[in-house]
Structures are given as structure tokens and as C-alpha cells.
C-alpha positions in Angstrom: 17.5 -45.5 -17.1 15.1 -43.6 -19.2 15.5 -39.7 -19.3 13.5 -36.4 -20.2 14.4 -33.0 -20.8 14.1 -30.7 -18.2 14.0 -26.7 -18.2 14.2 -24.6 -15.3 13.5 -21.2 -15.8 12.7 -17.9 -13.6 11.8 -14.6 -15.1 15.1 -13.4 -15.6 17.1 -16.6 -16.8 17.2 -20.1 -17.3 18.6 -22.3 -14.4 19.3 -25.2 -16.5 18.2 -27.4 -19.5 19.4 -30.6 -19.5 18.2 -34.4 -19.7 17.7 -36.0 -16.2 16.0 -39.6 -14.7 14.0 -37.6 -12.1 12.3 -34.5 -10.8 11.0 -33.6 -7.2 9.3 -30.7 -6.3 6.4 -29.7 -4.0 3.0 -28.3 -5.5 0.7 -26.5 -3.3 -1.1 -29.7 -3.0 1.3 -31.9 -2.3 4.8 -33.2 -3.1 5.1 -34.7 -6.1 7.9 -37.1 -8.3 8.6 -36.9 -12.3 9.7 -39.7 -13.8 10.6 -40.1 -17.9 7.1 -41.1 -19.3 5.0 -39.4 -17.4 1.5 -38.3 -17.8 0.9 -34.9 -19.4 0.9 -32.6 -15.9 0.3 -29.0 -15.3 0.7 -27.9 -11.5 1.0 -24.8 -9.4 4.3 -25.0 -7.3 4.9 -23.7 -3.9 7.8 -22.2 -2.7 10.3 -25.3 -1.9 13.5 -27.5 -2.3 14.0 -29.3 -6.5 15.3 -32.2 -6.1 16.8 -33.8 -9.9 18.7 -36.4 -11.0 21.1 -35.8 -14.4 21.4 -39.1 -16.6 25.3 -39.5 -15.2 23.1 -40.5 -11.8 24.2 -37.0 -10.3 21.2 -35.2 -7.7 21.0 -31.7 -7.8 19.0 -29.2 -5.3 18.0 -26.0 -5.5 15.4 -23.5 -3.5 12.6 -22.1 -5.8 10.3 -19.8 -5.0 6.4 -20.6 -6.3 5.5 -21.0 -9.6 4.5 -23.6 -12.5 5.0 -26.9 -13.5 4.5 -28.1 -17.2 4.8 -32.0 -18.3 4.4 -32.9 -22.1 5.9 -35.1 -24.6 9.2 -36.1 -23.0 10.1 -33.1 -21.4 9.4 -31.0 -18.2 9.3 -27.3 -17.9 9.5 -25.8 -14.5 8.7 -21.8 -14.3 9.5 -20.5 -10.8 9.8 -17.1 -9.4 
């Protein structure tokens, strides 16, 4: 299965970095899935569960507060307070 790079970050340090198959997460309009190859995205998140799968097929969860959602080139860069 195809993979991107994703970054989790909050102000004060970085949750994780690491290539995964999948991101969920809910935006303040709606719930929304990343997938590798996806179209160039910017969204504001709301405060919810992150759902992500790591290439060994592995899901991981955590809470995040609301924040920002970047998509670009192969990689995903999640900001959240």
C-alpha cells in the first residue's frame, strides 16, 4: 500500500513524524480521510479523535484539540493545539 509522511505537531512539540497509509481527522466542516496521493489540502480542524494507519498496517488514535491541516507533495502536516 502506498504511504505519505505525516507530521503531527502542537506548539510545544512534535507528536510524531512518520510514513503512514492513512489519516482521519474531523475539520470544522466535516470529517475528512487522507490517503497517499492526495490532492493539495489546507483545512481548519476541530477539536476531535486522529485516526492513522503506520505502513506495518498498525492504527493509532489520539485526541487533538483544533487546529490546521496542510496536504502537499507526498506529505501531511497536522498543527493542533
Amino acid at each position: 500500500m502506498k504511504s505519505f509522511t505525516l507530521e503531527i505537531k502542537t506548539p510545544e512539540k512534535s507528536l510524531l513524524l512518520d510514513r503512514v497509509t492513512g489519516l482521519q481527522a474531523q475539520a470544522v466542516d466535516g470529517g475528512l480521510e487522507v490517503l497517499a496521493g492526495h490532492a493539495n489540502l489546507a483545512a481548519i480542524m476541530a477539536p476531535g479523535r486522529i485516526k492513522y494507519r503506520l505502513e506495518s498496517g498498525e492504527e493509532k488514535t489520539l485526541d487533538g484539540g483544533p487546529g490546521f491541516l496542510i496536504v502537499e507533495k507526498g506529505s501531511a502536516h497536522l498543527f493542533i493545539r
